[in-house]
C-alpha positions as a printed Julia matrix, in Angstrom:
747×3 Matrix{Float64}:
  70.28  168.04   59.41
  68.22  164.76   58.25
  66.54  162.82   61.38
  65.16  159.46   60.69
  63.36  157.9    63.53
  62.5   153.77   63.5
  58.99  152.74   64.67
  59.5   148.69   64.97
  56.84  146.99   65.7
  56.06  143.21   67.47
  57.09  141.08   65.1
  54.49  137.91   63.97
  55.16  135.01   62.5
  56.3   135.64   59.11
  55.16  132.56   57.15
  53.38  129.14   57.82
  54.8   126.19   58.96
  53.24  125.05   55.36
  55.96  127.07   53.77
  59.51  127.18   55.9
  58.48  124.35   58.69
  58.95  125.19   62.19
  61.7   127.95   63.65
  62.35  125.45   66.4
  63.37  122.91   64.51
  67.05  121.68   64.17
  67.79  121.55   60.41
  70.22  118.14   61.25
  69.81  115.63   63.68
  73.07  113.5    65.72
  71.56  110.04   67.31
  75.35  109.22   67.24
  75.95  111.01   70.29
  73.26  108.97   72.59
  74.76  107.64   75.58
  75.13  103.95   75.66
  71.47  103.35   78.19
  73.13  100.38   81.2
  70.57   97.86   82.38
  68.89   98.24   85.87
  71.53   96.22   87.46
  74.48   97.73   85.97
  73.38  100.9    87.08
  72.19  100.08   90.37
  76.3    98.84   90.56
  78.04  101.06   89.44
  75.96  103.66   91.47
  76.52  101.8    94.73
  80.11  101.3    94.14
  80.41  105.18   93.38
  79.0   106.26   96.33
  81.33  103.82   98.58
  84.64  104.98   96.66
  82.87  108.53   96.72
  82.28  108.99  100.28
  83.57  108.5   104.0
  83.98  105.24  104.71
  84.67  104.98  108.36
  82.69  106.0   111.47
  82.88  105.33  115.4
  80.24  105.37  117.84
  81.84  107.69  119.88
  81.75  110.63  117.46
  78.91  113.36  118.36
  75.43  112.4   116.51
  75.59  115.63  114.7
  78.94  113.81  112.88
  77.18  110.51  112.7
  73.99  111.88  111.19
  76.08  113.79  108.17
  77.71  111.16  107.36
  75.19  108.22  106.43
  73.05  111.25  105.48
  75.87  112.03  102.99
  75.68  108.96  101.23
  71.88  109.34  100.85
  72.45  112.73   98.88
  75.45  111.27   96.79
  73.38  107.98   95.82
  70.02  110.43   95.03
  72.32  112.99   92.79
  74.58  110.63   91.18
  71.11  108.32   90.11
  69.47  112.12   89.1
  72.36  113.28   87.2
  72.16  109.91   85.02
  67.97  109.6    84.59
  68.66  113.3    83.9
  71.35  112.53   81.49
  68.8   109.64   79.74
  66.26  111.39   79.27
  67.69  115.1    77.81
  69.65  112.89   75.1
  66.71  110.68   73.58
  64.78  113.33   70.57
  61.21  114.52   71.97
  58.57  114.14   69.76
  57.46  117.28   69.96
  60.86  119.0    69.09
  61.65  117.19   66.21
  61.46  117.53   62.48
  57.97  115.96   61.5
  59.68  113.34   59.36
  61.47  112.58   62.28
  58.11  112.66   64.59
  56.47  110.24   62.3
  59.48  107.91   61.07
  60.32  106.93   65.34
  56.43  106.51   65.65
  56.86  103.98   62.55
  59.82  102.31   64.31
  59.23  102.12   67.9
  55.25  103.12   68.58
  54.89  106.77   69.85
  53.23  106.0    72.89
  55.61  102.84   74.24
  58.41  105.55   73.61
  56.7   108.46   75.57
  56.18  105.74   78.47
  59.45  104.67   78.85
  60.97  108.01   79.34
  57.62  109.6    81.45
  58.85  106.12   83.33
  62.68  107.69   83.64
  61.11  111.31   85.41
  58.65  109.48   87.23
  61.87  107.02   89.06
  64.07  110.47   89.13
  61.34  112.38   90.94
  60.53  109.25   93.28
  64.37  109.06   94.05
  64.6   112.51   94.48
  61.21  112.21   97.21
  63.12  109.44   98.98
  66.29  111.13   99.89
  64.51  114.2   101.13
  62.41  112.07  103.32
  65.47  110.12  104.81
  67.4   112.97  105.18
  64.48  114.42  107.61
  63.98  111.17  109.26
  68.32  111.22  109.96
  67.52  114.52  112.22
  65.55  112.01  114.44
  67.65  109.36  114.56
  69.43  109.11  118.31
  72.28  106.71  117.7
  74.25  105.15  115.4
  72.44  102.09  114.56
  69.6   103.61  113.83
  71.19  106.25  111.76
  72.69  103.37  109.62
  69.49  101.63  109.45
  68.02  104.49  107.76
  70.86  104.71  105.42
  70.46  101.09  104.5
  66.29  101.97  103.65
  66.64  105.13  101.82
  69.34  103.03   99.88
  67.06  100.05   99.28
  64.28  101.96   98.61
  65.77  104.08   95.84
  67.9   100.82   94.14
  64.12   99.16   94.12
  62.86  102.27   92.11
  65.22  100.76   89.52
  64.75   97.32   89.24
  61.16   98.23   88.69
  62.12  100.21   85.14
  64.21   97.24   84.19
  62.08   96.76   81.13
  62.52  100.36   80.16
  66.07  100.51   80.47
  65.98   97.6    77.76
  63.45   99.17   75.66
  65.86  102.6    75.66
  68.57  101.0    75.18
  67.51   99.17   71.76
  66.06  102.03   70.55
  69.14  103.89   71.14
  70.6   101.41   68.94
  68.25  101.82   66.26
  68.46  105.64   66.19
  72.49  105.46   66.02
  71.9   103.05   62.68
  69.37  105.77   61.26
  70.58  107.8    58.07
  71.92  111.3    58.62
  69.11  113.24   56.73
  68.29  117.07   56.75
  65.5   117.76   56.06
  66.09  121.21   54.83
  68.64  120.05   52.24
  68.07  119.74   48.45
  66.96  116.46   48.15
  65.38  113.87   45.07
  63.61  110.55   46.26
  63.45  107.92   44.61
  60.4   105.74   44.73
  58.35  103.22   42.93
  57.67   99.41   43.0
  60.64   97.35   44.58
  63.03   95.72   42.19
  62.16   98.04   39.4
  66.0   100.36   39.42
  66.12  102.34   42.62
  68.84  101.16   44.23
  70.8   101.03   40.8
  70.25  104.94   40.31
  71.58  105.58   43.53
  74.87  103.92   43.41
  75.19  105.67   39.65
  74.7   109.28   40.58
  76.17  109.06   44.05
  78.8   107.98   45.88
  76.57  105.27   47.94
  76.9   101.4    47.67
  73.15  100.09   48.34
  73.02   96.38   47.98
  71.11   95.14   44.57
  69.34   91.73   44.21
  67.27   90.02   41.93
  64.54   89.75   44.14
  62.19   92.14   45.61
  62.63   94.2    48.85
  66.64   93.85   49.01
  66.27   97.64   50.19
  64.37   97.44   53.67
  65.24  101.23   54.36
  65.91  104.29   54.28
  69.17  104.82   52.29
  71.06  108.07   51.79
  73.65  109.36   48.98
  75.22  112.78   48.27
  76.14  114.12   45.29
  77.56  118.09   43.47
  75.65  119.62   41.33
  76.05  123.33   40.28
  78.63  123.75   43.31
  75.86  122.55   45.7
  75.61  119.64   47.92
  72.53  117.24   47.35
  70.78  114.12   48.69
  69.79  111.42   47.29
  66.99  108.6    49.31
  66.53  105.66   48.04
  63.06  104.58   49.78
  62.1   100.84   50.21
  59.55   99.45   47.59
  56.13  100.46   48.02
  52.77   98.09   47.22
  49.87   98.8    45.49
  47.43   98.6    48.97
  45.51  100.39   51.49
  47.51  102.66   53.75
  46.12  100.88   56.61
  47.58   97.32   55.42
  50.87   98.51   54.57
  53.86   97.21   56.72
  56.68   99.01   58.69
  58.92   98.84   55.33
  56.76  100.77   53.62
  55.5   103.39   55.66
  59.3   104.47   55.76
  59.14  105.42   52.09
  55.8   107.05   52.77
  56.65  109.09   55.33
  59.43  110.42   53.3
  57.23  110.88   50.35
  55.0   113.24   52.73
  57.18  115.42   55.02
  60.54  115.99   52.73
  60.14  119.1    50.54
  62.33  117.37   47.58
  61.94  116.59   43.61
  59.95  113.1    43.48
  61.47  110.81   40.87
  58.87  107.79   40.42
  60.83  104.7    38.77
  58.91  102.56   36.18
  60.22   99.08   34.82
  59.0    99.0    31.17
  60.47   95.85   30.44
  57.63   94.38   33.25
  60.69   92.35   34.7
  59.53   92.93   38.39
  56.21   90.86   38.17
  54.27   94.49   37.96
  52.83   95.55   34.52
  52.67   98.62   33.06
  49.47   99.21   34.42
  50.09   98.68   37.91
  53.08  100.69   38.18
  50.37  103.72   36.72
  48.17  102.85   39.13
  50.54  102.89   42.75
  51.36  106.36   40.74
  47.89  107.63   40.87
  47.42  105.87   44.08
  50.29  107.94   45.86
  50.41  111.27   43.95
  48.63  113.5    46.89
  51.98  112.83   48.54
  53.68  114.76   45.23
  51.57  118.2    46.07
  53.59  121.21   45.97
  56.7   119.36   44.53
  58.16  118.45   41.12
  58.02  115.39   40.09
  59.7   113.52   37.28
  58.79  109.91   35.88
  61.87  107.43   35.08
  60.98  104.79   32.4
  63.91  102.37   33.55
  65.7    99.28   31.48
  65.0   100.72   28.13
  68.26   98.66   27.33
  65.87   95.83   26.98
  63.33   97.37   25.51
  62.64  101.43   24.56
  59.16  103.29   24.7
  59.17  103.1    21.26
  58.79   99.19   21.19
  55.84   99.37   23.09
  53.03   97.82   21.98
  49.79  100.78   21.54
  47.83  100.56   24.34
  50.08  100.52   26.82
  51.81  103.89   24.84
  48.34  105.06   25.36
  48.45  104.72   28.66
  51.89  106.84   29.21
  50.62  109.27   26.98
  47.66  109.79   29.18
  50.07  110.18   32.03
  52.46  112.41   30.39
  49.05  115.02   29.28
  48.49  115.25   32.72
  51.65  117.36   33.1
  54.28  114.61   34.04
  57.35  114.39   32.26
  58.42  110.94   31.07
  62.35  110.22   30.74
  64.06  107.15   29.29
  66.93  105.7    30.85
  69.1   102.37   31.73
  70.7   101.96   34.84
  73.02   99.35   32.71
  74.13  100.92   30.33
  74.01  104.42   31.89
  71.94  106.02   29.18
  70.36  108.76   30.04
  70.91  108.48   33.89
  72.98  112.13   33.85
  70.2   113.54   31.87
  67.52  112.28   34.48
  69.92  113.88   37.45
  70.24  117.44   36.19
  66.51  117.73   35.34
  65.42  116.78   38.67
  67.77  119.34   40.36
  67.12  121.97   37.94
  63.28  121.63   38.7
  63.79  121.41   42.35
  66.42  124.49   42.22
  63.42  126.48   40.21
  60.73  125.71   42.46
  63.27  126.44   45.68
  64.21  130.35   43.85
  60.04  130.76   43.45
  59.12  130.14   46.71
  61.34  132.17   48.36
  60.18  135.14   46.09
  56.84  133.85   46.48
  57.53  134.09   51.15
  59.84  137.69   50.25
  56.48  139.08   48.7
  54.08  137.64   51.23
  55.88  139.31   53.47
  55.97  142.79   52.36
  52.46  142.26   50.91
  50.82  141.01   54.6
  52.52  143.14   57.12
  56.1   141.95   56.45
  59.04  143.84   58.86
  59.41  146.26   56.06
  55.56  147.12   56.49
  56.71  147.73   60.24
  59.35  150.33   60.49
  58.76  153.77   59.66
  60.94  156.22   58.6
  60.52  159.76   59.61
  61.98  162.58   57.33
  61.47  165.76   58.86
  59.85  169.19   56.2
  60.56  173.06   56.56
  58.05  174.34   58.87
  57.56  177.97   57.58
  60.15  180.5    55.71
  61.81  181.52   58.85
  65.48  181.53   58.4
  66.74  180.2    61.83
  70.74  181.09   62.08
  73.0   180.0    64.44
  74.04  182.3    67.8
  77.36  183.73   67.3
  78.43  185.83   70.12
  79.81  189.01   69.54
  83.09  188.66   70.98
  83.91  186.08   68.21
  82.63  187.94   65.07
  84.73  190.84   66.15
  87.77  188.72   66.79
  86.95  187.53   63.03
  86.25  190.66   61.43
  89.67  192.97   62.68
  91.55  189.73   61.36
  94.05  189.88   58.44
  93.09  189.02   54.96
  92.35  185.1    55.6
  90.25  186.5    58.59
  88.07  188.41   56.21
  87.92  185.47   53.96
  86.73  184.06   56.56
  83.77  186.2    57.61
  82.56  185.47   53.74
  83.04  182.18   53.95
  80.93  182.68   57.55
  78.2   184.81   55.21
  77.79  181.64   52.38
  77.62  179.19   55.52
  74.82  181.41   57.03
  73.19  181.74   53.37
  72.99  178.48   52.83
  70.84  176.99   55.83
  68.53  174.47   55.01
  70.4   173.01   51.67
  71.72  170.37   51.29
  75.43  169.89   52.69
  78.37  170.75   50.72
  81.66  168.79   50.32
  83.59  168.38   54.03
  87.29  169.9    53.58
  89.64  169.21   56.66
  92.6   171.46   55.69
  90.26  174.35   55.14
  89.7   173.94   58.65
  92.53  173.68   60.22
  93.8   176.58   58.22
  91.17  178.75   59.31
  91.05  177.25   63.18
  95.05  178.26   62.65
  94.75  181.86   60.99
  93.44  183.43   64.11
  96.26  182.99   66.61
  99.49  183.58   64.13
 100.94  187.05   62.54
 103.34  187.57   59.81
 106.34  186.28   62.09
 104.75  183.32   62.9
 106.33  179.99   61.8
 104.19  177.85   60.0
 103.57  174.87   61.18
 104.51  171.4    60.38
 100.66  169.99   59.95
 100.55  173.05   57.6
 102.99  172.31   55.6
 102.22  168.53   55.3
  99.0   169.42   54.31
  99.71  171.13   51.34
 102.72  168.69   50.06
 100.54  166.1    50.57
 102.46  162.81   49.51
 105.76  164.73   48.71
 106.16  165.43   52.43
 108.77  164.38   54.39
 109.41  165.03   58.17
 113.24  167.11   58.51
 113.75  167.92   62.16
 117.12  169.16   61.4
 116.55  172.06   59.67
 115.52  173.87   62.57
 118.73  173.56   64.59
 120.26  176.65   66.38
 123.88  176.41   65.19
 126.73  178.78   64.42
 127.41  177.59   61.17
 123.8   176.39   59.18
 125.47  174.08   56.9
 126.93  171.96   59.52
 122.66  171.09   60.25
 123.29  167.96   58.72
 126.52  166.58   59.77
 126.78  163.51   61.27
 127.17  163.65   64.92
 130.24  162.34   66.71
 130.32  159.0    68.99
 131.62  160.47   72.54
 133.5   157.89   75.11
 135.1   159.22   78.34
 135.29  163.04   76.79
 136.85  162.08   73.27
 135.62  161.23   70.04
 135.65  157.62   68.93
 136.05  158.97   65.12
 139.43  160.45   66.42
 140.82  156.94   67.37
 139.31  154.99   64.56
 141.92  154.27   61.66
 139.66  152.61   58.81
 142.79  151.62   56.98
 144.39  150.04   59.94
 144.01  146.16   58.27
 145.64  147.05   55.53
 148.56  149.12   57.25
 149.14  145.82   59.62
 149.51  143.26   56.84
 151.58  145.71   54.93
 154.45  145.68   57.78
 154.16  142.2    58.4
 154.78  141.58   54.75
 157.56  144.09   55.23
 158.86  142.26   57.73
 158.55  138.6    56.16
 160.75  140.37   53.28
 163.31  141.53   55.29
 163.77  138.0    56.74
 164.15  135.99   53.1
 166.57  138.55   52.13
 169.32  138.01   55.18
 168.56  141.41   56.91
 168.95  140.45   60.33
 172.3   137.73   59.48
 174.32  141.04   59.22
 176.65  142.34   61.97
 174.19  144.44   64.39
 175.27  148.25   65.34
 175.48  149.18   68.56
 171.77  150.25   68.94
 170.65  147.02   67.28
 172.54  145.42   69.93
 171.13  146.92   72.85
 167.74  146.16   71.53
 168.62  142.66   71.24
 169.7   142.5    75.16
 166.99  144.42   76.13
 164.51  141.78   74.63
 166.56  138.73   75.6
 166.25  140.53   79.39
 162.66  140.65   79.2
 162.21  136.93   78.02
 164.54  135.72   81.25
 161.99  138.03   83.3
 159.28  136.23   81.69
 160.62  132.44   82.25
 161.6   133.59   86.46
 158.15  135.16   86.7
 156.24  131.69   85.48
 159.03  129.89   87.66
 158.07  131.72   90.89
 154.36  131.62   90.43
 154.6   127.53   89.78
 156.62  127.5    93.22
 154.88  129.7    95.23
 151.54  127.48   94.16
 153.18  124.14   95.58
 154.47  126.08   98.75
 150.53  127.4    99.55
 149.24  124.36   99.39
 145.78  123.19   98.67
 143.16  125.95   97.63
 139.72  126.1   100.13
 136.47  126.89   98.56
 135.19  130.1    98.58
 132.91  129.48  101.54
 135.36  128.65  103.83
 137.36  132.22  103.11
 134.12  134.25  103.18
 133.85  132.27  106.45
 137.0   133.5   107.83
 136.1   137.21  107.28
 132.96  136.92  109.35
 134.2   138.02  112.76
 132.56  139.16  115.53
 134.17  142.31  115.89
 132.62  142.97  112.45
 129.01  141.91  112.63
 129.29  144.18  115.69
 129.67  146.93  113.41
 127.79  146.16  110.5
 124.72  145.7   113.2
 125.73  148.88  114.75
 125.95  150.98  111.61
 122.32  149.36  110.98
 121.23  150.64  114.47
 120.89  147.2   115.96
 122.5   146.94  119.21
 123.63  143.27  120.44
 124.51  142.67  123.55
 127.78  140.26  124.81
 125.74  137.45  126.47
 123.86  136.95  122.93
 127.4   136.48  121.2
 129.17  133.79  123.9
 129.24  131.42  121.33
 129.84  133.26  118.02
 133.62  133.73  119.52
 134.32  130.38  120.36
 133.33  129.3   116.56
 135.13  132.3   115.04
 138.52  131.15  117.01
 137.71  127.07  115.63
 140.1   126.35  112.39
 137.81  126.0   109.48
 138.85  123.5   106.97
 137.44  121.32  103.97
 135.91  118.59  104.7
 137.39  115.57  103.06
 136.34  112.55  101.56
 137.73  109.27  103.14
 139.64  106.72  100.46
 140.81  102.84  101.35
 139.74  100.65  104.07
 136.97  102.16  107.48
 138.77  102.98  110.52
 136.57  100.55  112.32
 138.0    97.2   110.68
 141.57   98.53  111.08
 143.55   95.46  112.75
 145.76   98.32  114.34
 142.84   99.58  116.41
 142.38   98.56  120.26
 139.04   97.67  121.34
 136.75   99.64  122.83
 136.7    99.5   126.87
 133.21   98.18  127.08
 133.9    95.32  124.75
 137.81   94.74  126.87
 135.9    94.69  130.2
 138.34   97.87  131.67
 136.54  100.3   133.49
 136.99  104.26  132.15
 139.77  105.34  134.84
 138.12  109.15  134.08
 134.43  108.14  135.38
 132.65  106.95  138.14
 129.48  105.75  138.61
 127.12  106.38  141.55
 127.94  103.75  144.0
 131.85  104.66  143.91
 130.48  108.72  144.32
 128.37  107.87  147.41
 131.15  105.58  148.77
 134.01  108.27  148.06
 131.16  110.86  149.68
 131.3   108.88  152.54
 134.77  108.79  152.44
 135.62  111.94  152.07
 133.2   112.95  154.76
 135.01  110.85  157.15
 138.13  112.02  156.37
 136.72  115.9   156.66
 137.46  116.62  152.92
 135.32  118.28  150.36
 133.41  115.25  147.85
 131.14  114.95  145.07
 128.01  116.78  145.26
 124.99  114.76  145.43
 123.57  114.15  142.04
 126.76  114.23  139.52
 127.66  110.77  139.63
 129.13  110.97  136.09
 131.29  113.93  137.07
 135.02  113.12  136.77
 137.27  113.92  140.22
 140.78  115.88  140.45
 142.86  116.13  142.68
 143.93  113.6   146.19
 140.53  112.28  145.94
 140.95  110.69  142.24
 144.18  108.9   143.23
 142.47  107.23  146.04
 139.5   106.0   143.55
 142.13  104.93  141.0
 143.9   102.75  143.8
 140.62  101.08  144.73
 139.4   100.42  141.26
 143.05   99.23  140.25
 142.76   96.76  142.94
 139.1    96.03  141.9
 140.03   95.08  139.09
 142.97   92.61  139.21
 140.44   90.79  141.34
 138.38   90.52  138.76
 141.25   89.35  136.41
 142.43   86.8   139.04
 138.36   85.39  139.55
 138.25   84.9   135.43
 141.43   83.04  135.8
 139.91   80.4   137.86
 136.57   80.34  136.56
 136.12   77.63  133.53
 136.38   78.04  130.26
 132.83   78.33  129.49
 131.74   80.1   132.81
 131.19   84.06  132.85
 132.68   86.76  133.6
 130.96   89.16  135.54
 130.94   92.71  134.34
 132.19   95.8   136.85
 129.02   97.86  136.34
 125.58   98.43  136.33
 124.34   98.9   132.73
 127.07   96.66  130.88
 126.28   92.92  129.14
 129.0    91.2   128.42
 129.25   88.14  126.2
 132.11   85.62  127.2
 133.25   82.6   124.83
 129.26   82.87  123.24
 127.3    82.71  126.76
 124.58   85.41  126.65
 123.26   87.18  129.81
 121.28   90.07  130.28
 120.64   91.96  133.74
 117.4    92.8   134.78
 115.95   96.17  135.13
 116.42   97.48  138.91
 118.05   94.27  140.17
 121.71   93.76  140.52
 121.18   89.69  139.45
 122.24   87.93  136.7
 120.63   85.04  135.06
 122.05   83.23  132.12
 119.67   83.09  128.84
 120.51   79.24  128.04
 118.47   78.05  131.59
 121.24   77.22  133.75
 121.14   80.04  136.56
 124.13   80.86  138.16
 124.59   81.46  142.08
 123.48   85.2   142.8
 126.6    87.6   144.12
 126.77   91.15  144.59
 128.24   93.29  141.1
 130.49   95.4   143.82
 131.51   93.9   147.47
């Protein structure tokens, strides 16, 4: 057995930032993606109006001051985390210096000053941590507060107070905001991409380079400085992506007097690790000479350190380097001894633009393979991870031969074993012989063969792993030929379909098609030739009656059924007839059978419905009962009193009545209660003659006058005079003004 044991060690920083940058770093940058920074108003606006649509709105005075404290101290929490979460918001979003690529780092400190930048968002934390201080104060002070007022006055200062905390970074919220829209406008640039720069005086080919090896469209002018920034194109080469930046034109001056436009172009010259490709007018056409252009090249080259740089000779359509007059051939040759290659080409006519391209990425591809072989052998070379893990092989001690325990038990089971047993025990004896070298080739079937060999005699069957193992692909699974059957070659007949105790094979005619169309072409043939036309014997013609019989059997059966149908009548709907077979006699012993016991007074009513006819109900067609000209009025609206009722007064006169008289009455309280019997004659007599006085008083009365109802809670509307009888008050007052004399409803 081989052991190998891993020692890892804490792992150090494997190369400089010099080399492979920071770890930290992103490798692309998104300014896209910045939230769109609201002014100090907006803000203070939209948070307000949040925090009304947000929260409870309405409050009483006579809720407990527990209630009344949460809920303006509520609206102090939402205001304080809905101004965090967006201060929050702000300032995670904008790029920190610190976390940044250094191109980045230095380009936004070009752009916007470092330290204004760093203010304005210290500026954001300082307002979120003073908001945050403001609505934990308020919220303490609300625990004091004993009504209210008061609690609402606190409400209204925390509010104030925080909404002043941003009015007062209303010139940061500006200065964000427009750098936020600076940022968005920057180039997408990684720097950890293959990239070539272009640089060199402005108006000497840049831009025109660009928009020939890319697919970029940089605007090109006559005049100097068209290009004001940084601008970036992508190209393929060798099935890899590239970038091309064109830079802005750079001066011959001081760093210190250089503008914003140009410190772009140097601070991509310094912090990209790309191929340099320095443009040179030779044609003198952008108001530089020959010598100046050398110069800004000498001037600038500490920014080319560590990076391969190529010189472009540009316009040679107007004139070539051969044209040249000596001394300034001199001077490129100097240039070109110092180890600088010098390439002609025109941007015009496209000579020798392709050329330009592929050397530049071949050189930067080069130096790219070389450093990382350069890093991989710094880092095995100076404690690399390789240098850290150890790997422990473990060496024969002594001579000793150290065998495995085999028990006893198991080497005799091996050794009385049959033939394969004894092979067994030798293969046991090479195994033992062979400690400590290397391991031999694994066999599985040797295995199971032997695992096998130890529980099986000569009448054992073999087994169907066995025999798969030594077939190998020619195997195939039969678990047929194993079947216990009288006969062995029926093994591998098919097995009958059963149904209901016979065999579906038995009733199956596969020719039965063909037999069918065969008689019925039989029978067609018979027909054509006059077969049936001839006299018919006597057995013919029973056959014929007996089939004329059965179709008069057929037309009396259809007959009845179509009569019987109009007899019955209309069908009902299924849950009217399951409704008729729930009785109570049988819920009584479905419950029973369930063990449920009901007793008689709990079914009073299910008898009564059971006994009701059940029937359909149906939908009404033509004109509403209620404007048939046929139909009476209603008593109320005639005037006629209900001969079947009485109201109190009558019952308490017909008590009295009946008292006098020594016969049983009404019982006090059922006024509505209808009367039988000698009693109900007598009240029909008196309101009979009640009423014809009534008819004869409306005879005499005039047209227009009234005509008093006969009871208490009746209004009655006569020839379009209103009245209406006041609650508790047998009186009657007409609703037009003119009040008629007061009488009693019943003399």
């Amino acid at each position: 057995m081989v052991c190998a044991t891993l020692i890892l060690c804490p792992l150090n920083k494997l190369l400089s930032e010099s080399l492979l940058g920071s770890t930290t770093m992103a490798s692309s940058y998104n300014f896209k993606k910045i939230t769109v920074i609201p002014t100090a108003s907006e803000l203070k606006e939209v948070c307000l109006s949040k925090t009304q649509r947000k929260t409870p709105t309405v409050v009483h005075r006579q809720y407990s001051i527990g209630r009344i404290r949460a809920f303006y101290a509520r609206k102090i929490k939402f205001l304080q985390q809905t101004l965090h979460d967006k201060l929050t918001q702000i300032i995670d979003e904008f790029p920190k210096m610190e976390e940044v690529h250094p191109f980045y780092a230095d380009l936004m400190n070009i752009l916007y000053d470092r330290d204004h930048y760093k203010i304005a968002l210290g500026q954001m934390n300082t307002a979120r941590h003073l908001i945050d201080g403001i609505a934990r104060e308020y919220c303490r002070l609300m625990k004091y507060a004993d009504s209210l007022y008061r609690c609402k006055m606190l409400k209204r200062a925390a509010l104030g107070r925080m909404v002043k905390l941003l009015r007062r970074q209303k010139s940061s919220f500006e200065y964000l905001e427009q750098v936020r829209q600076h940022l968005s406008r920057l180039p997408s640039i990684d720097p950890n991409n293959r990239t070539l720069i272009l640089c060199g005086f402005p108006n000497v080919g840049k831009s025109s380079f660009i928009n020939t090896v890319t697919r970029a469209d940089v605007e090109v002018q006559p005049y100097a400085f068209t290009t004001k920034a940084l601008y970036v194109g992508h190209l393929d080469y060798k099935f890899l992506r590239w970038q091309v930046i064109d830079t802005p034109g750079i001066l011959d001056q001081p760093l210190e007097e250089r503008n914003t436009i140009e410190m772009q172009a140097v601070t991509a010259l310094a912090h990209l690790k790309a191929a340099i490709l320095y443009v040179m007018d030779i044609s003198e056409q952008c108001d530089k000479t020959l010598a100046e252009q050398i110069h800004l090249f000498e001037s600038i080259r500490p920014l080319f350190a560590n990076k391969p740089v190529l010189v472009a000779l540009n316009k040679t359509d107007i004139i070539t380097r051969a044209e040249l007059p000596a001394e300034k051939e001199a001077m490129l040759a100097a240039l070109e001894k110092d180890g600088v290659p010098l390439l002609e080409m025109s941007t015009v006519s496209k000579t020798g633009v392709v050329e330009i391209r592929d050397r530049a990425c071949d050189d930067l591809l080069a130096q790219r393979v070389e450093t990382k072989l350069q890093a991989k052998k710094t880092t095995v070379s100076e404690g690399g991870v390789l240098n850290r893990v150890f790997v422990a092989y473990p060496e024969k001690r002594d001579e000793v031969v150290r065998a495995p325990f085999i028990p006893e038990g198991v080497l005799h089971r091996r050794v009385k074993g049959t033939v394969h047993n004894a092979g067994r025990g030798d293969q046991i004896a090479r195994g033992l012989g062979n400690m400590g070298k290397a391991p031999t080739k694994f066999n599985s079937n040797d295995i199971v063969e032997d695992s096998l060999a130890e529980m099986r005699d000569e009448n054992t069957r073999r087994l169907e792993r066995e025999i798969e193992l030594e077939l190998d692909d020619e195997y195939v699974l039969d678990l047929k030929k194993n079947y216990l059957l009288q006969n062995d070659d029926e093994k591998y007949d098919i097995i009958p379909e059963i149904w209901n105790g016979h065999n579906i094979a038995d009733f199956v005619d596969e020719q039965v098609q063909a037999k069918l169309a065969a008689l019925l072409e039989e029978e067609e043939n018979l027909k054509a030739a006059g077969e049936y036309d001839e006299d018919l014997e006597s057995e013919d013609e029973e056959l014929a009656e007996n089939a004329r019989k059965i179709a008069d059997k057929e037309e009396e059966l259809r007959f009845m059924a179509r009569e019987k149908k109009s007899l019955n009548g209309k069908r009902t709907s299924r849950s009217v007839t399951r409704k008729r077979e729930r009785t109570m006699d049988k819920l009584e012993q479905t419950m029973g059978e369930l063990g449920v016991e009901i007793a008689p007074k709990r079914m009073k009513h299910l008898q009564e419905m059971a006994g009701r006819e059940h029937t359909v109900k149906k939908m009404k067609v033509g004109p509403s009962r209620s404007l048939s000209a046929n139909r009476a009025e209603s008593r109320d609206k005639l005037g006629i009193r209900d001969e079947k009722r009485l109201g109190p007064l009558e019952v308490a006169r017909y008590g009295e009545a009946c008292a006098e008289a020594g016969q049983p009455g009404v019982k006090k309280g059922r006024g509505r209660q209808t009367i039988h019997g000698p009693q109900a004659e007598a009240s029909l007599l008196r309101k009979e003659r009640r009423w014809k006085d009534g008819q004869t008083l409306k005879a005499t009365l005039p047209s227009q006058e009234l005509s008093y109802p006969t009871t208490h809670s009746q209004i009655r509307m006569v020839k379009g005079n209103k009245f209406k009888q006041k609650e508790g008050d047998k009186k009657l007052v007409k609703l037009d003004g003119v009040k008629k004399p007061e009488e009693k409803l019943f003399p």
